[in-house]
N, C-alpha and C positions, 0 to 999 in steps of 0.2 A: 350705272352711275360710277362703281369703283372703277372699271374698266376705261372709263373719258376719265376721271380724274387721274387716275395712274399715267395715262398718254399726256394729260395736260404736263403732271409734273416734271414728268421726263423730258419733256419736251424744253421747258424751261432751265430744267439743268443741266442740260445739251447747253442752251442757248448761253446762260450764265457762265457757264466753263471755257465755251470756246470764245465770246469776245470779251470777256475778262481777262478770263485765264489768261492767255494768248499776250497781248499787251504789259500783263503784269509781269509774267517771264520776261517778253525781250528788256523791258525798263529796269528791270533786275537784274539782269546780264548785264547788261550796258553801264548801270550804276554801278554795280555793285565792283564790276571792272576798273571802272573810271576812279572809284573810291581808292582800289589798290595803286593804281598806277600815280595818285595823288602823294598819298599817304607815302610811297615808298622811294618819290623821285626828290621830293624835298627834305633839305637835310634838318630845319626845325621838326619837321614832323616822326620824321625817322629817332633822332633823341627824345622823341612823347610817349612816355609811357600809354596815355589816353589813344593816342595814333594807333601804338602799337595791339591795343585790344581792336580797335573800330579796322582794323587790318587782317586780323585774325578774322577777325567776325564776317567780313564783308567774303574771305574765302571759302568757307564755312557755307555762308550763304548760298555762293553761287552751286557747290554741291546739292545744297539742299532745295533749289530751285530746279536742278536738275534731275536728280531721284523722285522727289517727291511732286514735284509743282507740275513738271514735263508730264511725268504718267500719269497724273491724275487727269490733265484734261485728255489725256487718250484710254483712259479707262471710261472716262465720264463722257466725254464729248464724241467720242466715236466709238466706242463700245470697244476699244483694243485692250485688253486686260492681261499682260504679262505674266503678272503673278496667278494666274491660273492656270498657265501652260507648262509654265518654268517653276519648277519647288527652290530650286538656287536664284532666281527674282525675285521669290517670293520675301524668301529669307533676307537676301540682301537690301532691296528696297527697304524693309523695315529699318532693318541694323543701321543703314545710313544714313535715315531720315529721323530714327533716333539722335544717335550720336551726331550728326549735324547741328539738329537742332540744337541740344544741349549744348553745346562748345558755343553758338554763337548766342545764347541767350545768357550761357557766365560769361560771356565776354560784353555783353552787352551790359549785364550789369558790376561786370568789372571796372568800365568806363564808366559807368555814374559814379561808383565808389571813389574810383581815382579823381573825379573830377573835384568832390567833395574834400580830399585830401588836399590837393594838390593847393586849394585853393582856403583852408584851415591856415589860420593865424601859429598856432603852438607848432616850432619845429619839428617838436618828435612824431607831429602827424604827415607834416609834410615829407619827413625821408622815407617814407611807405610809396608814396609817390613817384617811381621812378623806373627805366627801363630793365632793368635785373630784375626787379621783383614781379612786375609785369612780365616776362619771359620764363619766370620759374612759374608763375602761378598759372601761364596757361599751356606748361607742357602736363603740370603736373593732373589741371584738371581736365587736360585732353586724355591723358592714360587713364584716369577715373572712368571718363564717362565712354573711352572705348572698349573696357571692360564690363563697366554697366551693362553695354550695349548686346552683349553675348549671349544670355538668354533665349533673347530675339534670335539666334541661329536655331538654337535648339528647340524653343516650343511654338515654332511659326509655323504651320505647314497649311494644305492642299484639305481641306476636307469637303465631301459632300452633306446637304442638308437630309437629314431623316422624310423632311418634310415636304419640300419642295425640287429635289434633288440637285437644287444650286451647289454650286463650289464657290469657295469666298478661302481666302487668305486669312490666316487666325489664329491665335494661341491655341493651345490643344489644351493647356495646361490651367485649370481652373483659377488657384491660388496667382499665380502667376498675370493670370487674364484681370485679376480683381483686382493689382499692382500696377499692372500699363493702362488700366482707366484710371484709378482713383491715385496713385502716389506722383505716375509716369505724366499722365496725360493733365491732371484736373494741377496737381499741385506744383509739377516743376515744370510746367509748359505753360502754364495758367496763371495764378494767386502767387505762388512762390517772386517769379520773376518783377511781377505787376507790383507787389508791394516793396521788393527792397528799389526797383527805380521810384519810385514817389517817395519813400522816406529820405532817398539820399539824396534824388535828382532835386527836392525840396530844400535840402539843408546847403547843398551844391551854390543852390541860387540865391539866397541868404547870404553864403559864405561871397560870393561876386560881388554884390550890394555893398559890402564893405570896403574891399579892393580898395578902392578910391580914396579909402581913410586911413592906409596901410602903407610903410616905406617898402614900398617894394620896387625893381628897377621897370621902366615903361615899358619894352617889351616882353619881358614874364606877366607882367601885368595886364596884356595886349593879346597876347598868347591863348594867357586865362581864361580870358573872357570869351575867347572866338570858340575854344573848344568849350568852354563850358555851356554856351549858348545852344552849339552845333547837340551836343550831346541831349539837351534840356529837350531841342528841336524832336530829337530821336526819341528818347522817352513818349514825351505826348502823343506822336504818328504811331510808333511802335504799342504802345500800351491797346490802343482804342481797336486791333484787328484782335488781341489777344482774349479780351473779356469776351465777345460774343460765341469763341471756337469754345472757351471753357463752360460757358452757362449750358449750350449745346449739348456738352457730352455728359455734364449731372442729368439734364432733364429726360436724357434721353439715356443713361443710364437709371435712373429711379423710376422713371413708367416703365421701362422695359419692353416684350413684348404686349402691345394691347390689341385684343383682339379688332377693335376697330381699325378695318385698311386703308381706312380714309387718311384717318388720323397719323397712323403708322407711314404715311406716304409725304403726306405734311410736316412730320417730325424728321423723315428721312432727308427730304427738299430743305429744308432748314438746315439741318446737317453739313448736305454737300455745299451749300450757298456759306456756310460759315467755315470750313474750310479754307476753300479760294480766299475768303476775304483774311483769313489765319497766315496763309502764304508773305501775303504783302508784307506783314511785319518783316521774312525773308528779303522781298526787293527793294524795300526802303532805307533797311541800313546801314 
């Protein structure tokens, strides 16, 4: 019986990987392309602070669609597993699928922030708003989080299991492993991101609702509203791949291992299915 259920699941996350996955890559290349080449050939979008995050973000992306999204349906969906051959793959895919992520999820909710500025009645909210500060804020949180990201060289490696004599890719480093689930993975990939786009991307659209009862000139006004829409857009799509990858990795850190392999097969299928769907948030914005 574990033996048909184990071939069932696998079979299934073969099946979920490759014509998901697959599709959600190229749409995310494509997009996330098309997104740059938008943002960077028009000259209102080029002076938008908001642009200029959702431009960062969208390069970011296609990195992280590339490290991470690419090899996972070929670890998954064909059994090719890089970082078990390569200890410099190993190392590296993490570092970059870290630091990917992070730069485009502060950029993501550096766009909601800004949009909620931009679009604030009191001046002194509105001069926060603008393409300098947007340019300092996402070099300075790119050097943050590509040092963050350095750990990941060091406590990543190659080990074999005591138990089953598998090799898997993995912090070595206890304290360190308890950080990339619980602070890394649940809080700033998860919960962190999800709640400052609703409190802002909420107050954002509030702040549009009034627009219309504000002297403000019609195309800043016009402006406003397209990005603030577009942005609101992103939030909701983006928010809804993100809760199910985080609920996934508590549940499946708090049972831990359970001696049940049914269960342990079922938690793990769940896992890789909420993954893939974790990605999208990468092709959609």
């Amino acid at each position: 019986m574990t033996t048909a259920a184990n071939a069932i699941y696998t079979y299934y996350t073969q099946q979920i990987t490759i014509y998901v996955g697959f599709p959600v890559l190229i749409a995310g290349l494509i997009g996330e392309t098309l997104n740059i080449i938008v943002f960077l050939s028009l000259h209102t979008f080029r002076q938008s602070s908001c642009a200029f995050y959702l431009s960062i973000m969208s390069c970011v992306n296609i990195g992280q669609l590339i490290t991470g999204l690419f090899s996972r349906i070929l670890i998954a969906g064909f059994g090719i597993d890089w970082t078990l051959s390569s200890l410099f793959y190993c190392k590296f895919r993490t570092y970059c699928r870290q630091v990917c992520a992070l730069i485009s999820l502060s950029c993501f909710c550096f766009a909601t922030i800004d949009q909620f500025l931009a679009t604030c009645s009191p001046a002194y909210l509105q001069q926060w708003s603008n393409i300098k500060v947007a340019r300092r804020l996402c070099l300075i949180t790119s050097v943050i989080w590509i040092l963050h990201g350095i750990p990941c060289l060091i406590y990543f490696n190659i080990i074999q299991s005591t138990t089953s004599g598998s090799l898997s890719c993995t912090p070595t480093n206890t304290i360190f492993n308890q950080y990339f689930i619980y602070a890394y993975s649940v809080v700033l990939l998860g919960y962190l991101p999800v709640i400052i786009t609703i409190i802002f991307g909420s107050l954002a659209y509030y702040n549009v609702q009034q627009i219309a009862y504000r002297t403000v000139p019609l195309v800043r006004r016009e402006l406003d509203k397209q990005l603030t829409v577009m942005v609101l857009i992103l939030d909701i799509i983006n928010i809804i791949p993100l809760i199910p990858y985080t609920i996934i990795l508590i549940v499946t850190s708090v049972i831990g291992s359970t001696q049940n392999p049914v269960l342990a097969r079922q938690i793990q299928f769940a896992s890789d299915s909420s993954v893939i769907l974790y990605y999208v948030h990468f092709a959609v914005g």
